[in-house]
C-alpha positions in Angstrom: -37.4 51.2 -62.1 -38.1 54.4 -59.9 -35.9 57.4 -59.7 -36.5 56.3 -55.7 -35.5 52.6 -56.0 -32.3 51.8 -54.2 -29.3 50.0 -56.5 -28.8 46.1 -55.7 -26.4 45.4 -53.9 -22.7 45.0 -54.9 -19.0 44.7 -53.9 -16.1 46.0 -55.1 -12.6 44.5 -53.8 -9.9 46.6 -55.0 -6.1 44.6 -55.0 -2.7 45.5 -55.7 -0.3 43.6 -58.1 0.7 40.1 -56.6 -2.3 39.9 -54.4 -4.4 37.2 -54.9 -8.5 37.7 -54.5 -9.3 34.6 -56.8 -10.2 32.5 -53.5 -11.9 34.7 -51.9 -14.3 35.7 -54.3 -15.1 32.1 -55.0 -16.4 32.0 -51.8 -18.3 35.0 -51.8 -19.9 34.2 -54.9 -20.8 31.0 -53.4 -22.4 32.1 -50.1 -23.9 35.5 -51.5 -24.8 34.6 -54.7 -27.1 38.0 -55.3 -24.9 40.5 -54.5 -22.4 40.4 -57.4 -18.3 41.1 -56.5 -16.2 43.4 -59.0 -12.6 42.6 -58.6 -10.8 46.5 -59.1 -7.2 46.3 -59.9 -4.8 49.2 -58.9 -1.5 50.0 -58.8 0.1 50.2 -55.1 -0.3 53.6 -55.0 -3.7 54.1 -56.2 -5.0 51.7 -53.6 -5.4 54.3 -51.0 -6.9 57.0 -52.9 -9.7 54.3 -54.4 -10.9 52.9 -51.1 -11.0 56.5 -49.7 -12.5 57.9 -53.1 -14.7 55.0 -53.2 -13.8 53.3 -56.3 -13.5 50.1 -54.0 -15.6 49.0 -50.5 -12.6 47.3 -49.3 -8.8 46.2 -50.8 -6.0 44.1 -50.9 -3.1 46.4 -50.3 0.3 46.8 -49.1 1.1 47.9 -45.6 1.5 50.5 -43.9 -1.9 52.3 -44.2 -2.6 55.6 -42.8 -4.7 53.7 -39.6 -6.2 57.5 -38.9 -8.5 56.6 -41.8 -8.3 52.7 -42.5 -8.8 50.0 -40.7 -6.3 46.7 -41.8 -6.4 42.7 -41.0 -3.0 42.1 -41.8 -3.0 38.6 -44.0 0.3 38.0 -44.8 4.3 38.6 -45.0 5.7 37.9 -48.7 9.6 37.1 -48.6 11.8 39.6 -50.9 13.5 38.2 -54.1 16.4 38.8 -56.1 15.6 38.7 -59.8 18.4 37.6 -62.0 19.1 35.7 -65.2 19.5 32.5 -64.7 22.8 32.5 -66.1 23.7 34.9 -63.3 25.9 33.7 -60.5 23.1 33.9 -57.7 21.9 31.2 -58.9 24.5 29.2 -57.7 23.0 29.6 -54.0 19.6 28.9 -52.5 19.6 32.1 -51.2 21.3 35.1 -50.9 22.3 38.1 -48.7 22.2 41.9 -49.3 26.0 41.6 -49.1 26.2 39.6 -52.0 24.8 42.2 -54.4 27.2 45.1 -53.2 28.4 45.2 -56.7 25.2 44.7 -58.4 23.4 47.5 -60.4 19.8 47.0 -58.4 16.8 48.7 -60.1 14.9 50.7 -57.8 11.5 51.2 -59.5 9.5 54.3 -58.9 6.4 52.1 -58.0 8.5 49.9 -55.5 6.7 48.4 -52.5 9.7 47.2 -50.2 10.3 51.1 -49.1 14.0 51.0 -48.9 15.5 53.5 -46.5 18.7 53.0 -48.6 18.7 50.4 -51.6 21.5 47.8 -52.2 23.7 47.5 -54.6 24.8 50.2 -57.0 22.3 52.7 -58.2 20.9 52.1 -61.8 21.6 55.6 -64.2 17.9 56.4 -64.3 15.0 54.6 -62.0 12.3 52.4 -64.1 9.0 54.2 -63.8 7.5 50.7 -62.8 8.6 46.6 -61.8 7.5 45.4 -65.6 10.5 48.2 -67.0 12.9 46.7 -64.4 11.7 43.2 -65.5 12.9 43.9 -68.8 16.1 45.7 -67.9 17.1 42.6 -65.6 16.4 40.5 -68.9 18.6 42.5 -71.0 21.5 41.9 -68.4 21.6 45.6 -67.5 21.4 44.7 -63.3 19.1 42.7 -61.0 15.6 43.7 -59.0 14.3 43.2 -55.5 10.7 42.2 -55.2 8.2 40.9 -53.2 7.9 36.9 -54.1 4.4 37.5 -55.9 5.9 40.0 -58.1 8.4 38.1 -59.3 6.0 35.5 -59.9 3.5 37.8 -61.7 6.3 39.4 -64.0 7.4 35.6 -64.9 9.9 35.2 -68.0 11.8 31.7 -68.7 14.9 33.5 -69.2 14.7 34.6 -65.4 14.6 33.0 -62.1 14.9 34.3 -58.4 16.4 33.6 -55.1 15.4 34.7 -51.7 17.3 37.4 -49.9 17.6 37.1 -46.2 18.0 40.2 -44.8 16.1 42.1 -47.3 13.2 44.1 -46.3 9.6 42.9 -46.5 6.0 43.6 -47.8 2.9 42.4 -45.8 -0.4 42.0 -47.4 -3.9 43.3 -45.5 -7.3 43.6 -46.0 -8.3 47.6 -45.6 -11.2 49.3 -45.5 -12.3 53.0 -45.1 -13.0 53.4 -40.8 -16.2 55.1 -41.2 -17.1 52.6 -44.0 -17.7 49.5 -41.7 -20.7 47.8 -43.6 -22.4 45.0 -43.6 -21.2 43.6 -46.4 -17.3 44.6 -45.3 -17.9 42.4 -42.7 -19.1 39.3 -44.5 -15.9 40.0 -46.6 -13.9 39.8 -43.3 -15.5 36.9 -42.3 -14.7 35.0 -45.4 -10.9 36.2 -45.0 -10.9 34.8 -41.5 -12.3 31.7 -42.7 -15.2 31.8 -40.7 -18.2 29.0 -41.4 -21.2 29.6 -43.6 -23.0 29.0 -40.4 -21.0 31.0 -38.3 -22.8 33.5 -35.6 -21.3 36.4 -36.7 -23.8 38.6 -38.8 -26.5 36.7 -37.7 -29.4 37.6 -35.3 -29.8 35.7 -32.2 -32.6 33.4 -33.4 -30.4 32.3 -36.5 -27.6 30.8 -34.8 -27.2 27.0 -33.6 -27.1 28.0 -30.2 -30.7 30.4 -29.9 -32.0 27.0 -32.4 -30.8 24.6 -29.6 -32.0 26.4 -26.5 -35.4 26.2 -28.5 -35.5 22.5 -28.6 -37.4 20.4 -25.7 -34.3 18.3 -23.8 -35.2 15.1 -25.0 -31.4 13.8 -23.2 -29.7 13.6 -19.8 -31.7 12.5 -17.0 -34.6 10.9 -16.6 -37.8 13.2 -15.9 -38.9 12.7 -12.2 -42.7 11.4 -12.4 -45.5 13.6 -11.1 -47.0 13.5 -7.8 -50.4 12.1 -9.1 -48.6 8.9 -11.3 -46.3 8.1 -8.1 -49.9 8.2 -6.3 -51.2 6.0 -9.2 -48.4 3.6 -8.6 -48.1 3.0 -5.0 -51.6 2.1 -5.5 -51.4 0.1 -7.5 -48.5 -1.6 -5.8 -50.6 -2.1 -2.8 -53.7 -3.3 -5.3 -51.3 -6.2 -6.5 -49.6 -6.5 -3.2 -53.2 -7.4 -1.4 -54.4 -9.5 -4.1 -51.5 -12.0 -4.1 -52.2 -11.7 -0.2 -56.0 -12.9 -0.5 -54.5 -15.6 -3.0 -52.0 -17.1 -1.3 -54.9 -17.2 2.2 -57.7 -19.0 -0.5 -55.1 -21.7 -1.4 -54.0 -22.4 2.2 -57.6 -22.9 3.3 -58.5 -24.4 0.1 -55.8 -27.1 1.2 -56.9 -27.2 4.8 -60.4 -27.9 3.9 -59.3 -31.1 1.7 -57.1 -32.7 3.7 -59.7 -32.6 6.6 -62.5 -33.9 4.2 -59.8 -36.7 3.5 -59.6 -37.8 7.2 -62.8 -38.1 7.4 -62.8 -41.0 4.4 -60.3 -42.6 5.3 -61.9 -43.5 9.2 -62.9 -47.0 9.6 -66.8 -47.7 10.7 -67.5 -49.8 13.6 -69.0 -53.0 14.0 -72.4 -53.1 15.9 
């Protein structure tokens, strides 16, 4: 390999905790089997400053995004949880409401994703530098957390459960990408999120999609073909072939039928006596 040869071609999708790429890069592996995808993880924060470093083509991440530098698909909208022990008396409800945890110490992680303008509850005596510490302060019975439904999921324990909380903020999911970063590849990777077809036009050039193969085709359906001028010739005369020779026909039988019956009178007249 030259100093002058270009690298293969690669991907790298960076995604925040409790996003989930695993889909989506089954796909991709399955429709662009040579151009290898690297799955980056990064915390929240970090998400930004990799796509715009470029650590990573493209990411899962949180919204808001500074849209003066990224463009984002939004995917989803994850609903917020309470996490609690499950003896804790949440658990008593199917859901519940910020209300309900007035008198609730609530953990307020420095690497928290909901972006509270004023969290609930009663404030904790020092923040947990991320959601795993608070994890394991709620577990210890110290006070509860607020997470986005993935997280709580990803930071699992069987001595914990959740419950929804109504009126809680939320956390949407997108697919972002650096503006002036808009490749090729980028936009295969949005295609796949989109859920567009392996044969879909899109990234294709006009002879590769089903319509440029169709209009290609000869239209061997719909009407029938009018026939040229020389065949309708060809046919009339021939018509007018067949039409005079059942004519001549029909004229040699008559006479043929004339001339018998007046050979038959003549037979059948008696002779005369001298």
């Amino acid at each position: 390999m030259t100093g002058t040869e270009a690298p293969p071609p690669s991907f790298r999708l960076a995604y925040v905790p409790g996003a989930t790429p695993a889909k989506w890069a089954r796909i991709w592996n399955e429709r662009l089997p040579d151009v290898p995808l690297t799955l980056v993880q990064v915390s929240a924060a970090e998400a930004a400053e990799a796509l715009r470093g470029g650590a990573a083509d493209a990411g899962l991440v949180r919204l808001p995004v500074d849209r003066t530098v990224f463009s984002a698909i939004p995917l989803y909208t994850e609903a917020t949880v309470v996490v609690v022990p499950k003896d804790h008396v949440v658990t008593a409800a199917d859901e519940v409401s910020l209300e309900d945890l007035a008198d609730e110490v609530v953990f307020h992680p420095l690497d928290d994703v909901l972006g509270w303008e004023q969290p609930p509850g009663l404030p904790a005596f020092e923040r947990p530098a991320t959601t795993a510490d608070a994890v394991e302060l709620v577990a210890a019975g110290v006070g509860v957390l607020l997470v986005p439904q993935s997280l709580a999921r990803l930071h699992h324990r069987r001595d914990l459960t959740y419950r929804p909380v109504v009126d809680a903020p939320q956390s949407s999911v997108a697919l972002s990408w650096p503006e002036d970063a808009t490749t090729d590849l980028v936009e295969e990777f949005i295609g796949i999120v989109r859920g567009r077809t392996v044969n879909s036009w899109r990234g294709r050039t006009p002879a590769q999609t089903p319509a440029a193969s169709e209009r290609g085709r000869p239209d061997t359906g719909g009407a029938r073909r009018k026939p040229t001028a020389g065949k309708s010739a060809a046919g009339k005369s021939a018509a007018g072939k067949s039409a005079a020779g059942k004519t001549a026909g029909r004229s040699q039988r008559s006479a043929s039928k004339t001339s018998k019956a007046s050979k038959g009178g003549k037979r059948g007249k008696p002779r005369r006596r001298s």
